[in-house]
C-alpha positions, 0 to 999 in steps of 0.5 A: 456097585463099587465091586463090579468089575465091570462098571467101568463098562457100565459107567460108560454106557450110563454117560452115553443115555444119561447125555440122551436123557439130558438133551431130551430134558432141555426146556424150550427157549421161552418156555416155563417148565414145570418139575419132577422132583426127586429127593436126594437122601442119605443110606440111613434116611439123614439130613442131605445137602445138595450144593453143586450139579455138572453138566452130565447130571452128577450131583454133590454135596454132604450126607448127615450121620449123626455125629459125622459128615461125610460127602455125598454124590448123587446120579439122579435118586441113586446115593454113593457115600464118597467117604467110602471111596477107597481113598478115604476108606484106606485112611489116606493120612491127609484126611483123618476125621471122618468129615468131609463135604464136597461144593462144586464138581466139574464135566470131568468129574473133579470134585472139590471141597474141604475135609478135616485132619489132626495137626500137631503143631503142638498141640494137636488139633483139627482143621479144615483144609481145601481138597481136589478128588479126581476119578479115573486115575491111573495107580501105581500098584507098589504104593497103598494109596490109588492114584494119588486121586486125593490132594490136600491143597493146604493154605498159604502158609505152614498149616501151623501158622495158617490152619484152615482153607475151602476150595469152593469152585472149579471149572472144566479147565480144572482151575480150583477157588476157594479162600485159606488162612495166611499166618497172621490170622488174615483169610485170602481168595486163592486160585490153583492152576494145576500143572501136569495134572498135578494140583499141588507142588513144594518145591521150594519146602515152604509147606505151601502149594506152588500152584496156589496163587494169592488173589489179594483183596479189594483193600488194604486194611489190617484184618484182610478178607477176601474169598473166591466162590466160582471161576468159569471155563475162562478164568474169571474168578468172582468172589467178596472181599472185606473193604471199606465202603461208603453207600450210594448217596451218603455225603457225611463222609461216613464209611465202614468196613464191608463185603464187596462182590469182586471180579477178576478178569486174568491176563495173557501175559505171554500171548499164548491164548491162555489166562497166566497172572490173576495178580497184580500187586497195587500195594499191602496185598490189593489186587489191581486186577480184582475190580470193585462190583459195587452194592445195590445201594447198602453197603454189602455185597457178595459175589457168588456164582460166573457163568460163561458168559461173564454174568455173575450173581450173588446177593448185595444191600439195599439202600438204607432210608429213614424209615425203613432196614436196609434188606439183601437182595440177590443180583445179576450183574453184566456189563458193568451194570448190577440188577437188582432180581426182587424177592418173592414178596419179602425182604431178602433174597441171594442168587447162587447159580447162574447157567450158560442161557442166564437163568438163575436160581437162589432163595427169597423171602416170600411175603410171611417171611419164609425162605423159598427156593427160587428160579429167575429167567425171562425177567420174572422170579418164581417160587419153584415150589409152585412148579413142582409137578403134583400130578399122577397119571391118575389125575390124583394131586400128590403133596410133596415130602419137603418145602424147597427153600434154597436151590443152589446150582442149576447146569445147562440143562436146566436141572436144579439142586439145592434142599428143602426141609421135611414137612412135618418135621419137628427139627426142621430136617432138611433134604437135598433135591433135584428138579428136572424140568418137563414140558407142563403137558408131561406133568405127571408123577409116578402112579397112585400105588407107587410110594416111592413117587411121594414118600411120607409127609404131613397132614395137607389137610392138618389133622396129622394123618397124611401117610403120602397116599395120593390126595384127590383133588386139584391143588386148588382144592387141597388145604395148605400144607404145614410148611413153618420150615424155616425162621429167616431171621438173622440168617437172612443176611448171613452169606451162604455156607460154602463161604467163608463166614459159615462154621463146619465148612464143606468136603469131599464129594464125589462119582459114581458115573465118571469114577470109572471103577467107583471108587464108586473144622474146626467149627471156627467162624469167619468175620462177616 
């Protein structure tokens, strides 16, 4: 595909049916709909990951082969591996590692993450830096790289003093968040306003981007840490910030550091209708402007997804007792006021996508421990393995190829992303997915001869001879599927990986729709 001189042609016609599609799709207000599924997979059969869905149905996220990373980009089941995009196949010399993951992607088609390049300082080694990959730019025939569609937003500092950054988020008004290193060791929220259609500037040769703006933290303590997640299509920014805190009915005085959820809600400074300050200086770094969403009860906290609306969601401690651990659950938080969302009979539970309508997607701990893939609208939590359509046009029940343990966004239309780990797998492989919703009366799947409906899988019945063929029966009568796919222990708690706090963190992803022409770390932890 990425040779066809005319897919430029093509990619306009496939948006045109694809938004068709997309409007069709939509589930009725009220209405709980179940879910086509459809495996997001990878050229050679590797691991996927799928973290980020625009409203145009194009998915990103990272594809696995084996000692490298690199990002991926989806439109429905068909894969395009985005470190084979002429950016990074010319070597573009700001990235050089052959690792990349993409997190977010906007209707534009803007897409965001992190990639890793050598520096030599000295000495030489490598590091992780936030990006911004563009499609459909124009190309300045007399240079060797298109269109300056790559750019590496840097940190804020010189890379020798301030190594490591992740752009994690961007709106459809091409804003970009994320965290990077300050010199010094401190890791901060920032935000990008490009200008021009450019993202990053020096003009001042201080070897960091003029667009990048500080967000500061919620307080000021030496090891300062705070992070952006998402910004919506008005600007607010919601992420964490490290902070001193002290539960909900604590009276000893006793306090310690902690993650809090953050919004941040910019100003108009000159009365042209547009967001202008994210900043305001309250003293060492603090950010009068980044207001404190507060926990439910325990003492952490993290803010992970805005929608339009102002909602926002993410995960927070519960109130510790006497005779029981403080648990995670995820929250919505609106009008001053955090919710908690429960679980699915567990203990712990994160929100990571909310849409415009408010209906929220996530993972839980369902009553044996394992982590479930959530969808949250009307007030009421489901288990979206329980959704999946398993029917044939036959009336044949299939068994799904994976068990859906995180969803991670979810559009306006309902679609849903995320992955889930094979069944049968000895190394608990995981595999993007994408859920797309249909009236419960249209559940059907491919037909019983159609292998591609199901791929391969394990034994429902246990034995260790299921070869995907359709099952006949109801799902009632169908044994329990093996599906130990995941110990929740110890990272139950342990904020997602598009934070911060998580090793090898993500880069590129991107188009085969909107890239008219398709052009198509360090492994450091971060203080929790």
């Amino acid at each position: 595909m990425r040779n066809d001189p005319i897919i430029s042609v093509r990619a306009g016609l496939i948006l045109v049916a694809t938004a068709v599609v997309l409007l069709a799709a939509r589930p009725v207000a009220g209405q709980q709909p179940l879910y086509r599924l459809i495996e997001l997979t990878a050229p050679d059969g590797g691991e996927t990951r799928a973290y980020a869905i625009n409203d145009t149905g194009q998915i990103v996220g990272w594809i696995d082969l084996g000692d490298r990373r690199h990002a991926g980009h989806w439109n429905v089941d068909v894969t395009s591996d985005l470190n084979e995009t002429v950016h990074f196949v010319l070597q573009h010399p700001i990235f050089d590692q052959d690792y990349a993951e993409a997190f977010d992607i906007s209707n534009g088609g803007q897409i965001v993450g992190t990639a890793r390049t050598e520096i030599d300082c000295p000495p030489a080694f490598v590091i992780t830096n936030a990006f911004v990959l563009r499609p459909g730019v124009l190309t300045d025939l007399g240079t060797p790289y298109p269109g300056d569609a790559l750019t590496n937003l840097q940190t804020l500092g010189d890379v020798c003093s301030a190594h490591d950054s992740a752009a994690i988020g961007i709106n459809n008004r091409n804003f970009v968040v994320g965290w990077a290193d300050l010199p010094g060791g401190a890791t901060h929220a920032f935000l990008v306003r490009p200008e021009d259609g450019y993202f990053y500037s020096d003009q001042d040769f201080d070897g960091v981007d003029d667009f990048m703006i500080d967000l500061g933290t919620l307080g000021s303590i030496s090891d300062s840490v705070s992070a952006a997640t998402a910004v919506n299509d008005a600007g607010e920014v919601t992420g964490y910030s490290y902070t001193m805190s002290m539960p909900e009915g604590v009276t000893d005085g006793a306090t310690r550091a902690a993650y809090h959820a953050f919004l941040i809600t910019p100003l108009d400074t000159d009365d042209d209708g547009e967001p202008d300050q994210w900043f305001a200086d309250a003293g060492s770094g603090v950010n009068a402007l980044m207001v404190d969403l507060g926990t439910l009860g325990g003492y952490n906290s993290w803010g992970r997804d805005i929608n339009n609306a102002g909602q926002i969601v993410g995960e927070a401690d519960t109130a510790r007792s006497d005779t029981a651990v403080a648990s995670t659950h995820a929250f919505l938080w609106q009008d001053g006021q955090m919710t908690d969302l429960g679980t699915l009979g567990g203990d712990f539970s994160a929100a990571s996508g909310i849409n415009d309508d408010g209906v929220i997607v996530g993972w839980a701990s369902d009553a044996d421990g394992k982590r479930r893939a959530f969808v949250y609208r009307d007030g009421q939590m489901y288990n979206l393995n329980d959704l999946v359509c398993t029917r044939t046009a036959e009336g044949l029940t299939i068994v799904p190829n994976i068990v859906l343990t995180e969803a991670r966004d979810i559009n306006v239309n309902g679609w849903i992303v995320g992955w889930g780990t094979v069944r049968g797998s000895d190394t608990q492989e995981n595999r993007g997915f994408l859920l797309i919703p249909i009236d419960p009366n249209d559940c059907t799947q491919a037909s019983a001869g159609d292998d591609s409906a199901h791929g391969t899988g394990d034994d429902p019945g246990g034995d260790g001879s299921y070869d995907g063929t359709p099952m006949i029966g109801t799902p009632g009568n169908l044994s329990s599927p093996s599906d130990d796919t995941q110990d929740t222990s110890g990272d139950d708690q342990t904020p997602s990986e598009s934070t911060p706090t998580l090793c090898g963190l993500g880069v590129a992803a991107m188009l085969p729709l909107m890239l008219a022409g398709l052009l198509g770390a360090r492994c450091r932890r971060r203080p929790r």
